[in-house]
C-alpha positions in Angstrom: -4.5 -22.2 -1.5 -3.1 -20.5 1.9 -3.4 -16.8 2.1 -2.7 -14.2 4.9 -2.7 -10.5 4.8 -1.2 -7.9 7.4 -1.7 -4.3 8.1 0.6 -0.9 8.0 -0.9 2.5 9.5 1.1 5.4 7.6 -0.4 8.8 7.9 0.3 11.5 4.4 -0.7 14.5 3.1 -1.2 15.0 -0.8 -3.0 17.0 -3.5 -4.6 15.6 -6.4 -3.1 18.2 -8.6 -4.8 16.3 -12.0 -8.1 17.2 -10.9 -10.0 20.2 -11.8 -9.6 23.0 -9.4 -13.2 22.7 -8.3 -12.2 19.4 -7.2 -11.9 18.9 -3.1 -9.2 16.8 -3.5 -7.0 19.0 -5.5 -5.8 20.7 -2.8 -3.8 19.9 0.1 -5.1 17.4 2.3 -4.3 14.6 4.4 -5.2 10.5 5.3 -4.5 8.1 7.8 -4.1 5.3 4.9 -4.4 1.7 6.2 -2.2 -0.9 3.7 -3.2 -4.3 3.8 -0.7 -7.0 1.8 -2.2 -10.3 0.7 -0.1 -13.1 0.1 -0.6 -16.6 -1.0 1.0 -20.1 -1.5 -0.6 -23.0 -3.0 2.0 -25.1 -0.3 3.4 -23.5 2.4 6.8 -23.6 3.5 9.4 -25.9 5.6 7.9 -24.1 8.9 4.5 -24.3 8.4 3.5 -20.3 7.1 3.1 -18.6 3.8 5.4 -16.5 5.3 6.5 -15.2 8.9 5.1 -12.2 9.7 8.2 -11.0 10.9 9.8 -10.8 7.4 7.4 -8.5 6.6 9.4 -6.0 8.5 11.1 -4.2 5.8 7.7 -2.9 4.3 7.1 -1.6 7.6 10.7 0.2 7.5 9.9 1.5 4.0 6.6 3.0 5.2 7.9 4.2 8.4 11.1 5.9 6.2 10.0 6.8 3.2 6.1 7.4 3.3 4.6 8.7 6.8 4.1 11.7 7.6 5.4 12.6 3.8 3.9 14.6 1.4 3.3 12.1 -1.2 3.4 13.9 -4.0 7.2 15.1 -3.4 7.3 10.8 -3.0 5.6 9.6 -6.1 4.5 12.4 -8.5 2.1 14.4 -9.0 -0.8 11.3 -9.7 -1.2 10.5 -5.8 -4.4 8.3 -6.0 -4.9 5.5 -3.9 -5.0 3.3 -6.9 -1.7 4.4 -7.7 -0.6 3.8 -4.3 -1.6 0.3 -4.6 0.7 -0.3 -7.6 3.6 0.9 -6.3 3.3 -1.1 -3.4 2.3 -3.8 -5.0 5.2 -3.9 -7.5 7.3 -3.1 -4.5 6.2 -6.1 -2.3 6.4 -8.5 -4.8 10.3 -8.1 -5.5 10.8 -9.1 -2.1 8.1 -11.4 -1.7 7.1 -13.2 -4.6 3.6 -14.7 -2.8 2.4 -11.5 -2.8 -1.2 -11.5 -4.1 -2.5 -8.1 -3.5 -2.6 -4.7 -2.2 -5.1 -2.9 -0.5 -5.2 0.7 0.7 -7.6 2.3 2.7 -7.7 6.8 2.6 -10.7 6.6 4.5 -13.1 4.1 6.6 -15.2 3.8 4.3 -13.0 3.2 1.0 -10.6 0.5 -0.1 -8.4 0.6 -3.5 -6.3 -2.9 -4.7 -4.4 -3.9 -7.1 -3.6 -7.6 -8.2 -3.0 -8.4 -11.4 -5.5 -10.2 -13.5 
């Protein structure tokens, strides 16, 4: 199995507006949120990759349009966790690419979320 993975920098606000009001995160507040795709192959293809990195460019532009610098919750709802985040990308990634293995999204240094189905 062949797998590579590339990173996207997208900066957001958002407010965790399910969380109880004593919550931190409830209100408005921002991240410099690191997405990682993983993709995979069991073969790989007539060139030699899993995919060119290059083809990944229309994540990049869907980032770059529709998610930095965005208030995420006028973007996705009003359920902005990271875990959520991963899903949508996920789902998102996969139409286009169907080697996509997993997302991974980062709010903090510290903290990674993914998704990948079981």
């Amino acid at each position: 199995m062949y797998q590579i993975s590339k990173q996207f920098h997208f900066s957001a606000s958002h407010a965790q507006v399910q969380l109880p009001d004593d919550n931190p995160c409830r209100r408005l507040h921002g991240h410099n949120y690191v997405l990682e795709i993983v993709l995979r192959a069991e073969e790989l293809n007539e060139v030699g990759f899993v995919v060119d990195y290059k083809d990944l460019r229309p994540l990049k532009e869907y980032i770059d349009d529709q998610f930095d610098h965005r208030h995420l919750n006028d973007v996705i709802g009003d359920i902005t966790s990271v875990e959520v985040l991963c899903k949508h990308f996920y789902d998102w990634c996969k139409e286009r690419w169907p080697q996509t293995y997993a997302i991974r999204i980062s709010e903090t240094p510290k903290t990674w979320a993914e998704y990948r189905p079981s």
